[in-house]
RODO-2510 file (C-alpha; in nm, 4 decimals, decimal comma):
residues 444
     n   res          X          Y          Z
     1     x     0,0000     0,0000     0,0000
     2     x     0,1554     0,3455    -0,0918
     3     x     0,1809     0,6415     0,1416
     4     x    -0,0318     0,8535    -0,1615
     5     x    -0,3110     0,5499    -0,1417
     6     x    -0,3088     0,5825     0,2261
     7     x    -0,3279     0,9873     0,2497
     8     x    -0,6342     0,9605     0,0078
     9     x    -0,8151     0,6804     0,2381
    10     x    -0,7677     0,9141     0,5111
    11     x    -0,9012     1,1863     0,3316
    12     x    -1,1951     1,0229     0,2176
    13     x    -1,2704     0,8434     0,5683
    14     x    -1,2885     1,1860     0,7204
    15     x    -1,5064     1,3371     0,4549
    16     x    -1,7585     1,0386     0,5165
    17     x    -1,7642     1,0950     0,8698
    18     x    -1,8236     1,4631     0,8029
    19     x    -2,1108     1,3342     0,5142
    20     x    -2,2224     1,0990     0,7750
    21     x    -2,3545     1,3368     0,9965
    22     x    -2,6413     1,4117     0,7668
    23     x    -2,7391     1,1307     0,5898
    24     x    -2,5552     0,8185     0,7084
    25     x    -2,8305     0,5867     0,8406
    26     x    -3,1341     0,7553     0,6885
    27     x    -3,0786     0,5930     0,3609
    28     x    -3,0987     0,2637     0,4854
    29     x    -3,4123     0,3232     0,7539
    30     x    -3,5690     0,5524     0,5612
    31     x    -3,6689     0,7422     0,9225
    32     x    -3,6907     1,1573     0,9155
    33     x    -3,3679     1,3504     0,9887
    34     x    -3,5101     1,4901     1,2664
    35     x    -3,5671     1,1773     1,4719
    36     x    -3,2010     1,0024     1,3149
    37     x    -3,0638     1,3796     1,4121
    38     x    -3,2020     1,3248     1,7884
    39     x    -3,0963     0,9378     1,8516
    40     x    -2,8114     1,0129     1,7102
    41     x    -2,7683     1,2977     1,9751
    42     x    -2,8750     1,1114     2,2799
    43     x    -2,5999     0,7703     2,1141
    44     x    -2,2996     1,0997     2,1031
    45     x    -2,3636     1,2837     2,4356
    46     x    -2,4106     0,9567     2,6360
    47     x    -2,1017     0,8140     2,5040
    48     x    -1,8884     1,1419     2,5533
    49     x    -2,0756     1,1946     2,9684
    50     x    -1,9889     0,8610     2,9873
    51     x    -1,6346     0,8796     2,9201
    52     x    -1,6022     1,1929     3,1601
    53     x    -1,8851     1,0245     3,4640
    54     x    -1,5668     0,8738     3,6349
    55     x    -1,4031     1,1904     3,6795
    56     x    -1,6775     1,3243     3,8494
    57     x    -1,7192     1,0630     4,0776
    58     x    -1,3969     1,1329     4,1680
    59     x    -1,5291     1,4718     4,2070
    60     x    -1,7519     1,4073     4,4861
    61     x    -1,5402     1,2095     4,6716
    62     x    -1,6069     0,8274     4,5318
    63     x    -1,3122     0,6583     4,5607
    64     x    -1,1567     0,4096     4,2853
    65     x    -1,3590     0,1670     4,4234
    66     x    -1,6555     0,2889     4,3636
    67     x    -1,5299     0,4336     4,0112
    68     x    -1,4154     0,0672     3,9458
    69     x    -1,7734    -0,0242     4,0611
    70     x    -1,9667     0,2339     3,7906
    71     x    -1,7507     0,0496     3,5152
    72     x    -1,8695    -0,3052     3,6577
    73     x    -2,2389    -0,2494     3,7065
    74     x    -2,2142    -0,0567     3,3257
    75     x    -2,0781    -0,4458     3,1999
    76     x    -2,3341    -0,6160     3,4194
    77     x    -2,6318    -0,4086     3,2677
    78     x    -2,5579    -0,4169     2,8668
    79     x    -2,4544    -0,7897     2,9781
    80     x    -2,8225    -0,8412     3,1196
    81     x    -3,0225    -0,6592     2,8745
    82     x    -2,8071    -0,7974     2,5305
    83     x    -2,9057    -1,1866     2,7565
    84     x    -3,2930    -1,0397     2,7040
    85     x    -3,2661    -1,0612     2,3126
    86     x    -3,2617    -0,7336     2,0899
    87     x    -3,6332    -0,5972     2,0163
    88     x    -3,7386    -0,5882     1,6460
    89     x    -3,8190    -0,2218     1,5072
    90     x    -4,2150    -0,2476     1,5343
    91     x    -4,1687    -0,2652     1,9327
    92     x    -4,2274     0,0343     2,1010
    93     x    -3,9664     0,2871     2,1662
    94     x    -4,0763     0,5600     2,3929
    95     x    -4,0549     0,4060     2,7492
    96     x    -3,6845     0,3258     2,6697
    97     x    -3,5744     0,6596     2,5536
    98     x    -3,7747     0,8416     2,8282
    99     x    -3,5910     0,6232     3,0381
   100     x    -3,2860     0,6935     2,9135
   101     x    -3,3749     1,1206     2,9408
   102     x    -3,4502     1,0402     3,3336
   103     x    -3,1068     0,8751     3,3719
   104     x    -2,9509     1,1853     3,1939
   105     x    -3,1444     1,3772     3,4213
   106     x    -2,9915     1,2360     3,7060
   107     x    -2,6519     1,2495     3,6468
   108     x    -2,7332     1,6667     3,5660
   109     x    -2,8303     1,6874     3,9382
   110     x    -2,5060     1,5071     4,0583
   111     x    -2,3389     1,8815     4,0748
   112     x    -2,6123     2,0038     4,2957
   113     x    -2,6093     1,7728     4,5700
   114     x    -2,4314     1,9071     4,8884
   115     x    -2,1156     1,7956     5,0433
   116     x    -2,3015     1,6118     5,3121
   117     x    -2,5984     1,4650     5,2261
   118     x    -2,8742     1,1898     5,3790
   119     x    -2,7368     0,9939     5,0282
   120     x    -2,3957     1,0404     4,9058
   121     x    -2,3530     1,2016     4,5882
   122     x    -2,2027     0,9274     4,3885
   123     x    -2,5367     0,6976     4,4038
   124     x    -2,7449     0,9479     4,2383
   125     x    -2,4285     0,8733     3,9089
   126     x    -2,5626     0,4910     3,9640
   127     x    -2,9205     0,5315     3,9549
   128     x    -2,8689     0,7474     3,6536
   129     x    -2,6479     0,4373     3,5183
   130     x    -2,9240     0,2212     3,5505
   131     x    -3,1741     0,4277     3,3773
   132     x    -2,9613     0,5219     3,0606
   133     x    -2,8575     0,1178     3,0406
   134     x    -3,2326     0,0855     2,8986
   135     x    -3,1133     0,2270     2,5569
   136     x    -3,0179    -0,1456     2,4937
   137     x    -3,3910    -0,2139     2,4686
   138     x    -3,4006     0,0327     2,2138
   139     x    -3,4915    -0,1769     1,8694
   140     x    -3,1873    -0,2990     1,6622
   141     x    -3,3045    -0,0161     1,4060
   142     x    -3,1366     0,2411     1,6545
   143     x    -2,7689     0,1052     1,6178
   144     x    -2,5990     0,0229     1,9790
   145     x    -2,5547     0,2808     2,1751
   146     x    -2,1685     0,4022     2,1529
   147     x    -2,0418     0,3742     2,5498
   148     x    -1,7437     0,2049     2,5400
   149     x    -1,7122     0,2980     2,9009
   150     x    -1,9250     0,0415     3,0191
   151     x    -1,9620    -0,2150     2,7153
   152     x    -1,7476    -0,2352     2,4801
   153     x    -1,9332    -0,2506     2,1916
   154     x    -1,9244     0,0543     2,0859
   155     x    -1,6359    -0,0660     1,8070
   156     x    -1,7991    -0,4112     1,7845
   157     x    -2,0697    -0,2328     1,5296
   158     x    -2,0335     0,1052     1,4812
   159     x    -2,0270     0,2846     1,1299
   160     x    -1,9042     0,5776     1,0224
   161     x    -2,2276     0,7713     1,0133
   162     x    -2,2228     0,7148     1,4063
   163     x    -1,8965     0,7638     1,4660
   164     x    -1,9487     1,0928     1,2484
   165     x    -2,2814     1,1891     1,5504
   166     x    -1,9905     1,1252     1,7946
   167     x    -1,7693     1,4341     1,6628
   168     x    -1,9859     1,6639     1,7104
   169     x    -2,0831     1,5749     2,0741
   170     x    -1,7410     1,5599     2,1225
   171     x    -1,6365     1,9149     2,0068
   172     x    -1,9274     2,0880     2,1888
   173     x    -1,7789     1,8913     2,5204
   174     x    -1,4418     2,0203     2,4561
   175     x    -1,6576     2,3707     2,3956
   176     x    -1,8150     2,3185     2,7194
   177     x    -1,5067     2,2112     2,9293
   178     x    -1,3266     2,4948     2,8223
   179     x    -1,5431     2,7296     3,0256
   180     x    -1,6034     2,5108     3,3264
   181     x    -1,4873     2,3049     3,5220
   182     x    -1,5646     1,9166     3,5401
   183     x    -1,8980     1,9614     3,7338
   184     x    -2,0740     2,2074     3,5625
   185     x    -1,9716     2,0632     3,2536
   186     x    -2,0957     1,7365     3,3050
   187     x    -2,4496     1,8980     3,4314
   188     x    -2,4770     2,0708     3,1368
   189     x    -2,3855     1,8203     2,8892
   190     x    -2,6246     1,5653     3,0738
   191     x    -2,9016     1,8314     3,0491
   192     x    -2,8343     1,8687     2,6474
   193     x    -2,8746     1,4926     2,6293
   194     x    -3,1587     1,4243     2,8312
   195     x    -3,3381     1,7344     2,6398
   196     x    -3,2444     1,5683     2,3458
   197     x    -3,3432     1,2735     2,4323
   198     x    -3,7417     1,3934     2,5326
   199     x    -3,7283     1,5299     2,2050
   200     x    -3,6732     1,1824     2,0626
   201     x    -3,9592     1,0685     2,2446
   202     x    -4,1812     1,3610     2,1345
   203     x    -4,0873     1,2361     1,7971
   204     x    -4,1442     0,9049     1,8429
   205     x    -4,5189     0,9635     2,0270
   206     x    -4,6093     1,1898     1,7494
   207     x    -4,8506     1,1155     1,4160
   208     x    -4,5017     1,2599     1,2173
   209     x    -4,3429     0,9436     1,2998
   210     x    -4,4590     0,5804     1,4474
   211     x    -4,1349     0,2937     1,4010
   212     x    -4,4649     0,0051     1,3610
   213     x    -4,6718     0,2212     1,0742
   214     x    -4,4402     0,4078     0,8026
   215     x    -4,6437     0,7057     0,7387
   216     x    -4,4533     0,7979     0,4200
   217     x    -4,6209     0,5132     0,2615
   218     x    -4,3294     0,4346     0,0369
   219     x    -4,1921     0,1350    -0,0582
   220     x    -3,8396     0,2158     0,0812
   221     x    -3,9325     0,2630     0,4069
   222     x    -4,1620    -0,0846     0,4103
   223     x    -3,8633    -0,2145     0,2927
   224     x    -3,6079    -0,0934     0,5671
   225     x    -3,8637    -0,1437     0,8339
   226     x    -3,9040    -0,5410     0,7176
   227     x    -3,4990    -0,5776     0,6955
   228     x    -3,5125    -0,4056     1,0830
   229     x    -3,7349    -0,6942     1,2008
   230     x    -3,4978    -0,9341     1,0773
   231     x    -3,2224    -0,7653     1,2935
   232     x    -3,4182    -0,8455     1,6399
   233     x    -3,1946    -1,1360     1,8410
   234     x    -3,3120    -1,3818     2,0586
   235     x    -3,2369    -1,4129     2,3829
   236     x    -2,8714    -1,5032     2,4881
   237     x    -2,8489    -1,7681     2,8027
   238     x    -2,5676    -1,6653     3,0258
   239     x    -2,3189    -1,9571     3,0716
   240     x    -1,9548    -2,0315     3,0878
   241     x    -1,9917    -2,2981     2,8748
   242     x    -1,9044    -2,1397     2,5365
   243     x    -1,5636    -2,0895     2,7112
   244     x    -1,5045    -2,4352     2,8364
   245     x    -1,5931    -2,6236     2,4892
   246     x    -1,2981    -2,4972     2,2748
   247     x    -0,9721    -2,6751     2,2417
   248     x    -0,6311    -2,6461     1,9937
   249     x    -0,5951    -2,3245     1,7767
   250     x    -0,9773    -2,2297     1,8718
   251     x    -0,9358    -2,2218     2,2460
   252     x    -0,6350    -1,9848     2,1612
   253     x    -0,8219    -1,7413     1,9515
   254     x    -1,0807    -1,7204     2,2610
   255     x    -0,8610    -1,7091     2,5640
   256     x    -0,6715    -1,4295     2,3676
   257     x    -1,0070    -1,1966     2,3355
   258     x    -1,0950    -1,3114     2,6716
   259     x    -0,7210    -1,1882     2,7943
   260     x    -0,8044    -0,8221     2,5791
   261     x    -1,1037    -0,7681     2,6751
   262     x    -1,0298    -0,8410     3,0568
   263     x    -0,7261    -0,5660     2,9925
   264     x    -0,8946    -0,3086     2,9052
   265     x    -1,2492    -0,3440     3,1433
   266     x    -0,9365    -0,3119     3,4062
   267     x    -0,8664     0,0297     3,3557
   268     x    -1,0948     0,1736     3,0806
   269     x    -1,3174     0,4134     3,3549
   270     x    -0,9873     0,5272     3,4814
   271     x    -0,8210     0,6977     3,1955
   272     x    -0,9991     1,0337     3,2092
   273     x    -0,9120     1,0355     3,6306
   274     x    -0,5610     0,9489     3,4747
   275     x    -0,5792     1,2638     3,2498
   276     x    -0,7232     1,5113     3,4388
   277     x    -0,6092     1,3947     3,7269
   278     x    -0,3305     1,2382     3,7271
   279     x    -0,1336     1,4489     3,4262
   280     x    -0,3678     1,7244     3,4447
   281     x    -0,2149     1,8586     3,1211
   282     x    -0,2975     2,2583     3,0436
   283     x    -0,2861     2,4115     2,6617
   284     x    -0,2341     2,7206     2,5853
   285     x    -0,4568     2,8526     2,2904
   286     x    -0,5831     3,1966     2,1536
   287     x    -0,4833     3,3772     2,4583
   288     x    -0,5928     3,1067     2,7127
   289     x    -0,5292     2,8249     2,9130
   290     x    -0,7322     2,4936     2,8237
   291     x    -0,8090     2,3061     3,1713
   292     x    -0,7244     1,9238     3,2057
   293     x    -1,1017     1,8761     3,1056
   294     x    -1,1213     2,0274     2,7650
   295     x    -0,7573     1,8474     2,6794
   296     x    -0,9220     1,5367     2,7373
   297     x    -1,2039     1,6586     2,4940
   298     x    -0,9526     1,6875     2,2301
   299     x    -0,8057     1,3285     2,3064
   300     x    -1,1264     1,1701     2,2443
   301     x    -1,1273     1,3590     1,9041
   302     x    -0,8134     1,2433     1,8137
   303     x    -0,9220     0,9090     1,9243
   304     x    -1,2540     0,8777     1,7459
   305     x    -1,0052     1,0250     1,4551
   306     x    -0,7678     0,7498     1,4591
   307     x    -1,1106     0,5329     1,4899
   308     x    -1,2108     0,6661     1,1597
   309     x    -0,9092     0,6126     0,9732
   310     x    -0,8374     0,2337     1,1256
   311     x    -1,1794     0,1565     0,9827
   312     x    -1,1447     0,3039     0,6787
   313     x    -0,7755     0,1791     0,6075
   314     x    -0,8925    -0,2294     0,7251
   315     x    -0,9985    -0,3616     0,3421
   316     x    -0,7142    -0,2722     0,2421
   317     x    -0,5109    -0,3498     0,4948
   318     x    -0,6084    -0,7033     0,5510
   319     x    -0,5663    -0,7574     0,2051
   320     x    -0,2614    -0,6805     0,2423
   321     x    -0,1298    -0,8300     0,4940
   322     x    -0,4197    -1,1114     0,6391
   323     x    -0,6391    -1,1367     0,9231
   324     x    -0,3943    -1,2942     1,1801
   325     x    -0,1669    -1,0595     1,1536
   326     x    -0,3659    -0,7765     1,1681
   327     x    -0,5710    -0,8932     1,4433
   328     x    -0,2201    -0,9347     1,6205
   329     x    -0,1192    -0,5235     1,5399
   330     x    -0,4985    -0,4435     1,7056
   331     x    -0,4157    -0,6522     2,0280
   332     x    -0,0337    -0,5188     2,0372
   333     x    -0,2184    -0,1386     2,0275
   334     x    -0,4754    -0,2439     2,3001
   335     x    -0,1710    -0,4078     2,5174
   336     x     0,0501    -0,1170     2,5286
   337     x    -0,2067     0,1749     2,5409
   338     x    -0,2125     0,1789     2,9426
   339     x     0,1391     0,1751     3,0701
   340     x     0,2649     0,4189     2,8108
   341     x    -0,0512     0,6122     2,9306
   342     x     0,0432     0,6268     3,2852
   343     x     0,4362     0,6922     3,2198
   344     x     0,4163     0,9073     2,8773
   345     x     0,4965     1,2938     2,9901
   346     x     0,1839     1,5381     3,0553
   347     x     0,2622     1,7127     2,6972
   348     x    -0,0301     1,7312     2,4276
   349     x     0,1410     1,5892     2,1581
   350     x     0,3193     1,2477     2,3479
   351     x    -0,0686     1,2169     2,4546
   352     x    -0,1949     1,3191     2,1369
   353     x     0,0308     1,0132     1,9840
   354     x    -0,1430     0,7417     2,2366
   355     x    -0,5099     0,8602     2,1969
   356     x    -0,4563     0,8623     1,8019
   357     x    -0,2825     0,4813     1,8280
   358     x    -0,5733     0,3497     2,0747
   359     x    -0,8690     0,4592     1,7958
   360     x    -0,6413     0,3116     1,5272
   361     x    -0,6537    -0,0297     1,7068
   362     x    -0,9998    -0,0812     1,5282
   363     x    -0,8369    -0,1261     1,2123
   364     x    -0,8184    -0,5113     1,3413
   365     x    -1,1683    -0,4907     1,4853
   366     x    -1,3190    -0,7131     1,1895
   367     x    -1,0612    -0,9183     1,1644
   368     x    -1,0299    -1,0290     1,4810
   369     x    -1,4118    -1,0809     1,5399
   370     x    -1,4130    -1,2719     1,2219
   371     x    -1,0978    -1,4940     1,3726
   372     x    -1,3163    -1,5454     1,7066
   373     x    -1,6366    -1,5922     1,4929
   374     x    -1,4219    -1,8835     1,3532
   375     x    -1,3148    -2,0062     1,6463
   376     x    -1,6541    -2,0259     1,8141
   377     x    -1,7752    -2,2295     1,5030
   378     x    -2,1515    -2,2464     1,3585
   379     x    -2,2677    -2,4614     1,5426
   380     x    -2,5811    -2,2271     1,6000
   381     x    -2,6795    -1,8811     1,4898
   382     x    -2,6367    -1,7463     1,8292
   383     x    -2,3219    -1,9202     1,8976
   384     x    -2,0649    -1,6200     1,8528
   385     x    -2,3216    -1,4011     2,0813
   386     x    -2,3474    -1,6604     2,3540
   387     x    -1,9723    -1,6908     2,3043
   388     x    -1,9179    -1,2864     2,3993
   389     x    -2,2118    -1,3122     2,6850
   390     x    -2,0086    -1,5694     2,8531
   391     x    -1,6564    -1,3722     2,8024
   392     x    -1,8121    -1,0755     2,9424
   393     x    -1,9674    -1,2831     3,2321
   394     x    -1,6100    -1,2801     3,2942
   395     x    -1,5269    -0,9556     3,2732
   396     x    -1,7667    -0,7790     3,5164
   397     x    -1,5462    -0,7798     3,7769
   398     x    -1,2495    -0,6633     3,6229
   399     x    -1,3229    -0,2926     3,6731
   400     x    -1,3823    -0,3447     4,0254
   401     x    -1,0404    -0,5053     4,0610
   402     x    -0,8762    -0,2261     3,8648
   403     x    -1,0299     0,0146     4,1154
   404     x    -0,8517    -0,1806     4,3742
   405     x    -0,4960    -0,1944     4,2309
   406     x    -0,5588     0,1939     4,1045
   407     x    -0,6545     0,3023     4,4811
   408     x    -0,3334     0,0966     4,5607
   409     x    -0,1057     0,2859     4,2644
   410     x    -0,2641     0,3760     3,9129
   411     x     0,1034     0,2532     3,7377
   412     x    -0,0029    -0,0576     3,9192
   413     x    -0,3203    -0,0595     3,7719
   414     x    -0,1955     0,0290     3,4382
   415     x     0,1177    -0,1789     3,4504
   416     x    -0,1138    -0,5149     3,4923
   417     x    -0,3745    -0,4292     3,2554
   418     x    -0,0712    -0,4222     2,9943
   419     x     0,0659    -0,7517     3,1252
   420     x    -0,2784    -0,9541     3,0729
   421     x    -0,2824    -0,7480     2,6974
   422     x     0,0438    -0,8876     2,6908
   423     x    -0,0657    -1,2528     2,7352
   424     x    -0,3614    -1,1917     2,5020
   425     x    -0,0787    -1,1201     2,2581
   426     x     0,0531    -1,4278     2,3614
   427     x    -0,1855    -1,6066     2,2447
   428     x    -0,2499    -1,3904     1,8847
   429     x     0,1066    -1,4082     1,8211
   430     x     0,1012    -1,8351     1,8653
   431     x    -0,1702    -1,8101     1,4869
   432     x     0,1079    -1,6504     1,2775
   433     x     0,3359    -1,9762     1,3461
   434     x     0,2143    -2,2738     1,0996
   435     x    -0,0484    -2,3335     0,8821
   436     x    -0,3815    -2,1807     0,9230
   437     x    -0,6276    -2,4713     1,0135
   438     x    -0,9223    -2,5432     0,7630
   439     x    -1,1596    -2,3213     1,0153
   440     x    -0,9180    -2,0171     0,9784
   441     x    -0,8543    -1,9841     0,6137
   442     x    -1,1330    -1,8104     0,4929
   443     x    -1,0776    -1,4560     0,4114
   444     x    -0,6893    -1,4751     0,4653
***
């Protein structure tokens, strides 16, 4: 691949995202702008308050316990409502994204609860957590919602239209941050979202739009609705067993995700306390100093950036150089994102560097779910999913742990997450020596 082939992919990923914001999944639903405009909203800001809740936990005095505890009970609840099947687009969506406005609602009042109260401030962040989970219920037509904070699924399916919503939520966060600090900011963003949010339901309870009845009439959108109803998933039973079954090559292809994923759950809800916090890195731009909190804004940019351009660089890439090995670069990324996180120095562009490299690990994402897809075999059509329910069964209380070693020392924390990435390497590294098996071969 040649560096001018390469600068043009770029290019052209990050005028699709740009395109995306206006007309990336209305072509396929055939729903109005307005309503795509408004889920698409409530999927950006959640993802973006998300990524900056732990820090204000930290905030009001929670400590790394209880941060480590926001990031399990997030796993636990996509983990029980993905186990509850997906809903087809004819169900109804309006309790679940009024639910999802209340949670919003309660992390905005987080700020205004006093130093002392009957109820410490950090449960009113879980109840909140609770309510905002229900956008799993939310029919498949919706897309998953994009917190990798709690899930990590935001990079199992997202597209570029998404990804594209996620921009702009982040750029008005960095907005915000720059002229307050982490509590206000996060009260105001969570107010934006849950507004946005009723307005989805207002849109969704009105005679303009109803997801069962196309009122358009048109053939397209009959169309799109029927291929939505094809897209609901059965439930997912909860067992270990999927884990147990595998042997040979297969069992290493698992373990290895299992090893990844465990990694980052470890310390995922504590890189924005290791930002702000712990670097608490300042910018100086247009006559002003950016705080620690609208730095971090410009991470996740550059992050989502270097999502954009893994994603749009991965045809060719694997391709070019096959699905093992490529799956291998992703997992070497993941790996050694948190130790040089916790050691690089507090300046922009060392941290610019590692926020770019950690998006760009999705340029493996497919191939590396279509090595575990493999692995898992078809023995059923649910067999991948009940594969990833019982992985993250596993997982849960990983962030929990990480709170532990991070109340302990975060280049603890950090230090181990690397070493399990490292032995999920391991494993990756142990397919590129010998022949690939019959069950591997496809698409290399």
């Amino acid at each position: 691949m040649s560096v001018k082939s390469a600068v043009d992919d770029i290019r052209t990923s990050l005028r699709d995202a740009a395109s995306g914001l206006f007309d990336g999944g209305n072509a396929r639903t055939g729903t109005p702008v307005a309503f795509a405009a408004a889920v698409a909203g409530v999927e950006g800001l959640v993802y973006v308050v998300g990524r900056f809740v732990p820090e204000l936990l930290r905030s009001v005095g929670a400590g790394p316990v209880v941060v480590g505890l926001y990031g399990t009970v997030g796993i636990a609840l996509a983990l029980l409502f993905r186990s509850q099947g997906r809903p087809s687009v004819v169900d109804d969506s309006t309790r679940s994204l009024a639910l999802v406005a209340a949670g919003l609602g309660f992390w905005s009042v987080v700020p205004l609860v006093g130093s002392q109260p009957p109820v410490p401030a950090w449960a009113f962040v879980f109840v909140g957590l609770g309510l905002v989970a229900f956008r799993y219920a939310l029919p498949a037509m919706f897309g998953d919602a994009v917190g990798i904070t709690t899930t990590g699924r935001r990079g199992d399916d997202s597209n570029v239209g998404r990804t594209a919503g996620t921009f702009a939520a982040v750029l008005a966060t960095t907005a915000v941050m720059t002229a307050a600090a982490i509590r206000p900011s996060v009260q105001i963003l969570s107010l934006l979202a849950a507004v946005v949010g009723v307005a989805a339901v207002a849109l969704t309870a009105s005679d303009g739009f109803d997801a069962a009845d196309s009122s358009d009439g048109t053939q397209d959108t009959h169309d799109a609705l029927n291929a939505q109803n094809e897209q609901a998933s059965p439930p997912i039973p909860l067992s270990l067993v999927p884990l147990q079954t595998a042997t040979g090559r297969r069992r290493a292809v698992l373990v290895g995700d299992l090893l990844r994923r465990f990694a980052l759950a470890l310390v995922v809800v504590f890189v924005v306390v290791t930002v702000v916090s712990f670097h608490a890195p300042s910018v100086a731009a247009f006559g002003s100093t950016l705080p620690p909190n609208a730095v971090f804004g410009i991470l996740l940019c550059l992050e989502l950036a270097g999502e954009v351009v893994g994603r749009r660089l991965a045809p060719r890439v694997t391709r070019t150089v096959g699905r093992r090995r490529l799956a291998v670069l992703s997992v070497a990324l993941t790996a050694l994102f948190p130790v040089l996180l916790v050691t690089a120095p507090a300046k922009l562009p060392v941290l610019a560097m590692l926020f770019f490299g950690f998006g760009f690990r999705r340029v493996g994402t497919d191939a590396r779910r279509s090595l575990v897809d493999a692995a898992v075999g078809a023995r059923s059509e649910t067999a991948p999913d009940e594969y990833r329910a019982a992985r993250d069964l596993v997982v849960v209380p990983a962030p929990v742990v990480g709170g532990m070693l991070f109340w302990y020392s975060p280049v603890l924390a950090f230090s181990l997450a690397t070493a399990v990435g490292g032995l999920a390497l391991r494993e990756y590294v142990r397919l590129l020596f010998g022949g690939a098996p019959t069950w591997m071969e496809a698409g290399e």
